[in-house]
N, C-alpha and C positions, 0 to 999 in steps of 0.2 A: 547338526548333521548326524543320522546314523549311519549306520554300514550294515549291508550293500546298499548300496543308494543310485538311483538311476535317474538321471535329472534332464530336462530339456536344455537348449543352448541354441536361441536364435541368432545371436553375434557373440564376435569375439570377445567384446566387453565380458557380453554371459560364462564363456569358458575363464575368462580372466580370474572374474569374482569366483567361482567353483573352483579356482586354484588356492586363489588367497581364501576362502573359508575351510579347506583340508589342512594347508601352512598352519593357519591360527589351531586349526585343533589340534595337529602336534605338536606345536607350542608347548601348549598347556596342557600338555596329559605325556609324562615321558616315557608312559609305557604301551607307547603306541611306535610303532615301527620308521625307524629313519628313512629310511627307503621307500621311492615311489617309481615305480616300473610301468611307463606308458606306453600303449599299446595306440596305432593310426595309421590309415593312411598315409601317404606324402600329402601335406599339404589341410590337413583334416583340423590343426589347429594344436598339436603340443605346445609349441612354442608359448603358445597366446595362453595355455594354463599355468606354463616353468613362468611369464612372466608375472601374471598374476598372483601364482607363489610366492614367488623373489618378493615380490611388495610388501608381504606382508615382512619380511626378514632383513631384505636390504631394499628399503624403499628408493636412496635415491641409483639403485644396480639397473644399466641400461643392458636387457636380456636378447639377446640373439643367441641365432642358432648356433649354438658349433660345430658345426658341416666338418670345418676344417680342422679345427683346432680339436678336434673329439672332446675337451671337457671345455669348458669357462667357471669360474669359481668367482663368487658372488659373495663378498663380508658382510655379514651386519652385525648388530652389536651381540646376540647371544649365540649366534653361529652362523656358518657358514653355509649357504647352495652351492653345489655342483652339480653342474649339471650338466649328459653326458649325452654324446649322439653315437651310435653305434652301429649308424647305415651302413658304413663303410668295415666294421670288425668281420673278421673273417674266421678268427681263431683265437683261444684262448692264452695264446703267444702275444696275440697283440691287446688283450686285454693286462697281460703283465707288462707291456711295454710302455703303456699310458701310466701305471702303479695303480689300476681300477682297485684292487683289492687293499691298498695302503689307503684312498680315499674313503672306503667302505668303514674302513676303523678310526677313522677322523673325528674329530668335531665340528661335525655338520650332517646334513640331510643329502643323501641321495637324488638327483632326479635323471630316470634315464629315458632315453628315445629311444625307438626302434628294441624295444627291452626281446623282441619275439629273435633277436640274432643272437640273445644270450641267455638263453634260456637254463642252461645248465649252469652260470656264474648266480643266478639270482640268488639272497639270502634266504633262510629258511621261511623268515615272516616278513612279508614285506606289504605295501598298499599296492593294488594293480587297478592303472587308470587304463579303460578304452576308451576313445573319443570316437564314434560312428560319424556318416554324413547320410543322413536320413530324410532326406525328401530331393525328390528330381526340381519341384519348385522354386524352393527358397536353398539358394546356394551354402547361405552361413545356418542352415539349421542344423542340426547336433544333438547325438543322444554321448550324456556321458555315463559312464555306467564305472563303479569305482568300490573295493571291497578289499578286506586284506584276506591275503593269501597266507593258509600254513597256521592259524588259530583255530 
């Protein structure tokens, strides 16, 4: 993978696999950015990338959305997912309410939803994923478009 990279996504599998191929490259390169700031829709397909992700990290971690729970944290063996839904944040009161920024200093990786409500909390360099829905035909087609911000 380079960056910026803009890629097609006929189903969700497609978005899955483009989750787990960014996972694997921050793996292995630690000087690349914890944090991944997703941009979508309702319904456009984050989840189906955070899952993807998790696989490559905490393979047997069953990913859902955190509507409610605003985070879910996902172990595996050389770190941690969390990953953060921020539909609902309103203010930056309730982002210290969750400990968003004691997360952020963790050991683990970032993943947030809805990153466009927290636009002022994001780190200075971070990866920023948009998921499109691009075609009136094919319901699951997908442009992802995914670059870091701040290098």
């Amino acid at each position: 993978m380079t960056l910026p990279e803009s890629r097609a996504s006929l189903s969700p599998s497609d978005t899955e696999a483009f989750g787990e191929e960014l996972a694997r490259l921050i793996l292995n390169d630690s000087a690349l950015p914890r944090f991944v700031a997703l941009y979508g829709d309702l319904g456009v397909g984050k989840t189906a990338f955070v899952r993807g992700f998790t696989k490559a990290i905490a393979p047997e971690a069953r990913v859902k959305s955190p509507t409610f729970a605003l985070v879910n944290q996902y172990k595996g063996s050389r770190c941690s997912v969390f990953h953060f839904d921020m539909y609902r944040i309103e203010s930056e009161d309730d982002l210290y309410s969750i400990g968003f920024y004691d997360y952020m200093d963790g050991n683990g990786i970032c993943l947030v939803e809805w990153s466009e409500n927290i636009e002022y909390a994001l780190p200075d360099v971070y990866f920023r994923v948009e998921i499109i829905k691009d075609s009136s035909d094919n319901a699951d087609s997908r442009r992802i478009d995914a670059d870091i911000v701040g290098l």
